[in-house]
C-alpha positions in Angstrom: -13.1 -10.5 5.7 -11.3 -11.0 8.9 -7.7 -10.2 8.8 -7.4 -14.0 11.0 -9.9 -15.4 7.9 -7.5 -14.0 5.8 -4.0 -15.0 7.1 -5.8 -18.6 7.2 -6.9 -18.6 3.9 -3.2 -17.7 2.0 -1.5 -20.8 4.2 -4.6 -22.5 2.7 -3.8 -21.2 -0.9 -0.2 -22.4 -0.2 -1.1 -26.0 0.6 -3.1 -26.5 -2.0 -0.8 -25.1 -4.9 1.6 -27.2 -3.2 -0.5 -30.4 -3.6 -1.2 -29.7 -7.2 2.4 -30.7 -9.1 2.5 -33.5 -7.0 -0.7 -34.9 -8.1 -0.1 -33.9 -11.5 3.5 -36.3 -11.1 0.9 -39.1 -11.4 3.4 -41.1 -9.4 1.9 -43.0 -6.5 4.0 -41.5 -3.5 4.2 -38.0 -5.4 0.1 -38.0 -4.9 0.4 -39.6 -1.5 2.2 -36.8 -0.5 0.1 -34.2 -2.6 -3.6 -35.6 -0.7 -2.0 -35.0 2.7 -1.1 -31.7 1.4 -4.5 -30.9 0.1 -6.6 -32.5 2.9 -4.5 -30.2 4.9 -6.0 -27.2 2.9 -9.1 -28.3 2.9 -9.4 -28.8 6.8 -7.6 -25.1 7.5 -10.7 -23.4 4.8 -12.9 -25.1 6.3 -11.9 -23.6 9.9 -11.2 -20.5 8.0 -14.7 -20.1 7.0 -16.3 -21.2 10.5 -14.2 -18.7 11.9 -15.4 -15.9 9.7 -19.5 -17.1 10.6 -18.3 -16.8 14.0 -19.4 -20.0 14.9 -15.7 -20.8 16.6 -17.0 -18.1 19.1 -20.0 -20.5 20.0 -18.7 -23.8 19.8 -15.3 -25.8 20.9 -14.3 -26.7 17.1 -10.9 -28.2 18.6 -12.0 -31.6 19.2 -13.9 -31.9 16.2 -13.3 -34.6 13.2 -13.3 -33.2 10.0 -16.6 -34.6 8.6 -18.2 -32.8 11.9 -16.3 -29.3 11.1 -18.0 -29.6 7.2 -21.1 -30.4 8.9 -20.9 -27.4 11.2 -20.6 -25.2 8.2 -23.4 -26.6 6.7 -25.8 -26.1 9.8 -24.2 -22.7 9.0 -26.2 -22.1 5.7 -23.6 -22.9 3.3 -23.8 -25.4 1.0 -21.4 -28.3 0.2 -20.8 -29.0 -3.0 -19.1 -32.9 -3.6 -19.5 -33.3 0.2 -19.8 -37.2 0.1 -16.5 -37.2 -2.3 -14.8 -34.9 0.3 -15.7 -37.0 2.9 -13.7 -39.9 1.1 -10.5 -37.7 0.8 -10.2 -37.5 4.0 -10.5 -41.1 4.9 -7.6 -41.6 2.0 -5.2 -39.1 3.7 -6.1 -41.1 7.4 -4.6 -44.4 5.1 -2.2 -42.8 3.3 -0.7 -40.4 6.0 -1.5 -42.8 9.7 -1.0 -46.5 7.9 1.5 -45.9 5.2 -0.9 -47.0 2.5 0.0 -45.0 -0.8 -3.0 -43.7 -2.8 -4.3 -44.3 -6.4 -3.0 -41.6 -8.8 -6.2 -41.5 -10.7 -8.5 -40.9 -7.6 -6.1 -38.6 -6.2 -6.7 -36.3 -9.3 -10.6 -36.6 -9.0 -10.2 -35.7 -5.0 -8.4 -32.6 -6.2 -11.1 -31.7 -9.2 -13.6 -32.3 -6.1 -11.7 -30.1 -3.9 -11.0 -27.4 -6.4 -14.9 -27.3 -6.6 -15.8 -27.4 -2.8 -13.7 -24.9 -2.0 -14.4 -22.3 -4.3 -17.9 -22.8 -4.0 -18.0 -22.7 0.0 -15.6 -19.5 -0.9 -17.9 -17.9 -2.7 -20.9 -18.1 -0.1 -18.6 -16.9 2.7 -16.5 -14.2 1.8 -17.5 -14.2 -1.9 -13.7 -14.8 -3.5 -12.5 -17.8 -4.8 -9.1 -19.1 -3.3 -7.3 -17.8 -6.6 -8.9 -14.3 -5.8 -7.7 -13.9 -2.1 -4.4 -12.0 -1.3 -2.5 -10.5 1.7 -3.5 -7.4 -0.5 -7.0 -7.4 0.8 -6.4 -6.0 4.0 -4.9 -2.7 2.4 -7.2 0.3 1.8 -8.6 0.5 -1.8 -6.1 3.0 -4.2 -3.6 2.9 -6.2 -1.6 0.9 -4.4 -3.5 -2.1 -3.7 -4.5 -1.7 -7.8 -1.0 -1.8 -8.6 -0.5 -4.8 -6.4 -2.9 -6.9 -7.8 -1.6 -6.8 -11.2 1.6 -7.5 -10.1 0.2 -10.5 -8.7 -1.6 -11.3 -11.8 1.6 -11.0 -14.0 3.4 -13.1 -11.5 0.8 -15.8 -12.0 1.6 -15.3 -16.2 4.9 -15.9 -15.5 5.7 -12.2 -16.5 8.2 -11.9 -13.6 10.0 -8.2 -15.4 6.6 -6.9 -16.0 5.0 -8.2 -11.8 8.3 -6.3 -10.3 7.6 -2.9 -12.8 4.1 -3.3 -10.8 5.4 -3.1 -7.6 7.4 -0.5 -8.0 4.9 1.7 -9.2 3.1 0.5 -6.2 5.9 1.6 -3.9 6.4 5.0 -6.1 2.6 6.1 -5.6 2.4 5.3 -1.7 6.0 6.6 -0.7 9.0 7.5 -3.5 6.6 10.3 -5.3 7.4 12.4 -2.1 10.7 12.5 -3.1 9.7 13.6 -6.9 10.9 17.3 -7.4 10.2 17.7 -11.1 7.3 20.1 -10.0 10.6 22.5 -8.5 12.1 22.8 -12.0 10.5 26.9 -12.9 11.7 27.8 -9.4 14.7 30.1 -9.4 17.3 28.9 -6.3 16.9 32.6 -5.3 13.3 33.0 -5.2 12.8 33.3 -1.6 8.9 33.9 -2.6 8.9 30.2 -3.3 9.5 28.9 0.4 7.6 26.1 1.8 6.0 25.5 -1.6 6.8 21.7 -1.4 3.4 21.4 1.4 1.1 23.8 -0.6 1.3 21.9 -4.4 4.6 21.6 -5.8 5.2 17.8 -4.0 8.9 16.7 -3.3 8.7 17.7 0.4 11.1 14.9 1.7 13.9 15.2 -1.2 16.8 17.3 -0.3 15.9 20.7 0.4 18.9 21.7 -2.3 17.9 19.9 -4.9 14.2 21.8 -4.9 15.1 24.7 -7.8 15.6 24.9 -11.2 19.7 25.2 -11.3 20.1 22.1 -9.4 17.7 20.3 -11.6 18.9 21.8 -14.9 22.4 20.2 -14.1 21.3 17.2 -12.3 18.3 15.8 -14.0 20.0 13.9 -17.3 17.1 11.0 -17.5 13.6 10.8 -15.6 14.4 8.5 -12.9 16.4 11.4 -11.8 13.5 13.6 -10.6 13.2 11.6 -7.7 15.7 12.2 -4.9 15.8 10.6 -1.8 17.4 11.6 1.2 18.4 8.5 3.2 17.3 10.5 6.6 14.5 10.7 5.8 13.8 7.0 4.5 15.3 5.4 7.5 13.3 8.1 10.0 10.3 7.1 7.7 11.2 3.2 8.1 11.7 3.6 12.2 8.3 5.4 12.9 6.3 2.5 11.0 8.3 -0.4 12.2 10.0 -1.2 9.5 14.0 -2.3 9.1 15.5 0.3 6.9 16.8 -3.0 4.5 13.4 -3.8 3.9 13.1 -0.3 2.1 16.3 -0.9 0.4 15.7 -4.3 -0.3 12.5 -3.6 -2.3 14.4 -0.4 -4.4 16.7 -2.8 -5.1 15.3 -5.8 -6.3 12.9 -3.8 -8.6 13.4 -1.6 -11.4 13.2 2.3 -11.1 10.3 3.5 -12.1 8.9 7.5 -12.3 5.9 9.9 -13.8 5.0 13.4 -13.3 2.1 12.6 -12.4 -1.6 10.4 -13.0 -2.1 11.6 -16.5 1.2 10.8 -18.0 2.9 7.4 -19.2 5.3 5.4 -16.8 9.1 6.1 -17.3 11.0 2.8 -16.8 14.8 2.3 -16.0 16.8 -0.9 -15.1 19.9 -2.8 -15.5 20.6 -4.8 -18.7 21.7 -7.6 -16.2 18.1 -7.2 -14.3 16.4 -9.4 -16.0 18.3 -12.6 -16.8 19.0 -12.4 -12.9 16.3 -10.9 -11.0 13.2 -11.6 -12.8 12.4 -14.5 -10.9 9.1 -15.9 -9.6 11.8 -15.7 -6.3 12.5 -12.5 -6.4 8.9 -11.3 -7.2 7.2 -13.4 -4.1 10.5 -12.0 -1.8 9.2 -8.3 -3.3 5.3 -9.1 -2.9 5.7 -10.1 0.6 8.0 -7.1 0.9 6.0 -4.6 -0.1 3.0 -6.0 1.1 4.4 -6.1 5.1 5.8 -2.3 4.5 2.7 -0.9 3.2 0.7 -2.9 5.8 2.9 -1.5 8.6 3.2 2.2 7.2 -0.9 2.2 6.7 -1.3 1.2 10.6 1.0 3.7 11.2 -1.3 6.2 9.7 -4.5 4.9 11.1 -3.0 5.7 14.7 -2.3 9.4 13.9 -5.0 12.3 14.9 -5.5 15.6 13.7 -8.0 18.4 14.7 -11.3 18.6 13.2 -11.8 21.1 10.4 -15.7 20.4 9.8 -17.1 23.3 11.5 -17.1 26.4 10.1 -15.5 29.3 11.2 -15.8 33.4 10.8 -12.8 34.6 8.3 -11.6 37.1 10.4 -11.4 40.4 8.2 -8.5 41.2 7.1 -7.7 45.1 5.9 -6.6 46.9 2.8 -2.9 49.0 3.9 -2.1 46.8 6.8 1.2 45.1 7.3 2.5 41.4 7.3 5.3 41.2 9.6 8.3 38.3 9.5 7.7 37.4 13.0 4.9 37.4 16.1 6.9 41.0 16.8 5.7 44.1 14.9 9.6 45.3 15.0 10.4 42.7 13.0 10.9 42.9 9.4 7.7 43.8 7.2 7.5 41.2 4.5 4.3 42.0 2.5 1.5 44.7 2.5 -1.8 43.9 2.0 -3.4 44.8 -0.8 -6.0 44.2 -4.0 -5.6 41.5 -6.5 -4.8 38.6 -3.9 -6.1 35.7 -2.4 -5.6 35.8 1.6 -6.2 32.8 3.5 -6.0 33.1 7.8 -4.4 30.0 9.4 -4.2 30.4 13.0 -4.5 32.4 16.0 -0.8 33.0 17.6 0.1 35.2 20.7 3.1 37.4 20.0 6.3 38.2 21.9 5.1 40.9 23.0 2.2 39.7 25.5 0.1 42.9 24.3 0.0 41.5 21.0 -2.0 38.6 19.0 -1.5 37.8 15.6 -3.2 35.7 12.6 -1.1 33.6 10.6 -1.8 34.4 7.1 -0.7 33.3 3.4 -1.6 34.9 0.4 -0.6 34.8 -3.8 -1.8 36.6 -6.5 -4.6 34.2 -9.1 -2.9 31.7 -11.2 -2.3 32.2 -14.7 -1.2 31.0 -17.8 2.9 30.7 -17.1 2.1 30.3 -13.1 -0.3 27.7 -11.9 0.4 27.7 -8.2 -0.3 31.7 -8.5 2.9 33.5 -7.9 4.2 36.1 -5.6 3.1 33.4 -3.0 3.3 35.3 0.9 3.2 34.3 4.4 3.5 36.0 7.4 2.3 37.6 10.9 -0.7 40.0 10.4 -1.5 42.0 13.6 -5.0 41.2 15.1 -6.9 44.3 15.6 -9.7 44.7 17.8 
């Protein structure tokens, strides 16, 4: 679906829940009102859906009536359910809305039966959703995210309002707060210097405080699970600057939802919030203010990404070979400090080619750890260093 089919369609959506409590009222003017409303819907699907054939790209539709746009989408191939009842709304909303003439509450509620029908139906054919099925959510890439999104929305539409916010949370925790999770950081002695630059290479919590990464600071810290995650502020409002974002909009959506937390996809959902929470924020309000939130951040911090580049790694390369006895120096200088020997029993990995201060010399960047087992996972006795090339 086009993102312009798509932005179309939700002002469509909004129109027609709009026009359905007032034709529900069953008082005359409430329905007047409601079949402006929902011709109004009507006519923006219909362009919605011409636009998304592309036949807006071959024909003026501007100056078009609406009985010609529904006929242009059934020269189209689409087929129009109720057309001749459709046809009859509209002249209704010309009466009601151009001569003041209030409509019949008991037609008005077939014209909205009718147009329910129509427009799921013409839906259907086009981009093959109903108009309860479409959400800004569509244009985010499939995952966890959008998943958790979605049910939000479908709790919202229960009138769960506690459990729609819980679901966005999570959404925001999986695509941006779990970088801040350091529960992975709670084996690692604060004097383990072996353990540096873990947080890229498995252990997660790369953007939380660099002080709060081992296990004293955890062990006197951590008093619930919500406490694992730790964010630095810097980093959240760098984060919020580089995709466009106003740094209250992040705070704004931590906020207004409850704190949620899990080590990691195979474990339960820890939840945490205010006793006052929910008498006072869980609000069909204060879920669409959040939707819309998080929606408009994740779209933004997703385009973000899109834009960035990295260098190919398809190709294969030649390991170059690395040799039993030689040494692994601090720096690109083979005065420097000599942090590791190599040796049997681990796993070497070489990472780049980098010319030394010396212009004589060129090194390989290389990290290495002995296997995993049962009380280390990561492997321990992780390395990294300068090895000297030799030719």
């Amino acid at each position: 679906m086009k993102p312009s089919t798509l932005h179309s369609l939700i002002t469509a959506k909004a129109l027609f829940n709009e026009s359905k409590p007032l034709i529900a009222s069953g008082n005359v003017h409430s329905c007047s009102a409601g079949i402006i409303l929902l011709q109004d819907s009507l006519e923006l699907i219909v362009l919605s859906l011409l636009g998304e054939i592309g036949v807006d790209e071959q024909k003026n539709l501007e100056s078009k009536s609406f009985d010609e746009l529904v006929g242009e989408l059934k020269k189209s191939g689409v087929t129009i359910p109720k057309s001749g009842t459709i046809k009859a709304l509209n002249k209704q909303r010309v009466i009601t809305k151009h001569y003041g003439q209030p409509a019949e509450p008991a037609t008005v509620r077939n014209y909205l039966d009718s147009a329910g029908i129509f427009i799921d139906s013409t839906l259907r054919q086009v981009v093959h959703k109903s108009l309860n099925e479409v959400f800004l959510t569509d244009l985010l890439p499939e995952g966890n995210t959008k998943k958790f999104l979605s049910t939000a929305i479908e709790f919202k539409e229960e009138d769960k309002y506690l459990d729609c916010l819980i679901e966005i949370r999570k959404a925001f925790y999986v695509e941006y707060e779990n970088e801040f999770a350091i529960n992975k950081w709670r084996d690692v002695d604060v004097n383990d210097n072996s353990q540096v630059g873990l947080a890229f290479w498995g252990r997660g919590g790369a953007k939380a405080p660099y002080w709060t990464r081992n296990k004293q600071w955890i062990t006197e810290n951590v008093k619930k699970p919500s406490d694992y995650v730790q964010i630095d502020n810097e980093k959240l409002r760098l984060d919020a600057m580089e995709w466009g974002v106003s740094t209250s909009a992040l705070e704004n959506l931590r906020r207004l939802t409850p704190l949620v937390y899990r080590e990691d996809q195979n474990t339960e959902w820890c939840i945490e919030y205010d006793l006052a929470f929910p008498p006072n924020e869980a609000t069909i309000e204060n879920c669409n203010e959040c939707l819309d939130l998080a929606i408009s951040i994740f779209l933004k911090k997703s385009e973000h990404e899109r834009l960035r580049r990295w260098p190919g790694k398809k190709q294969p390369f030649k390991a170059p070979t690395i040799y039993i006895g030689h040494q692994v120096f601090k720096s690109t200088f083979t005065k420097s400090e000599v942090v590791h020997i190599v040796q049997e029993g681990y796993y070497y990995t070489m990472h780049s080619i980098v010319s030394g201060f010396d212009p004589n010399e060129v090194f390989y960047f290389v990290t290495g750890n002995q296997p995993p087992d049962e009380e280390n996972k990561y492997g321990k006795n992780h390395i990294f260093g300068y090895l000297l090339k030799v030719e």
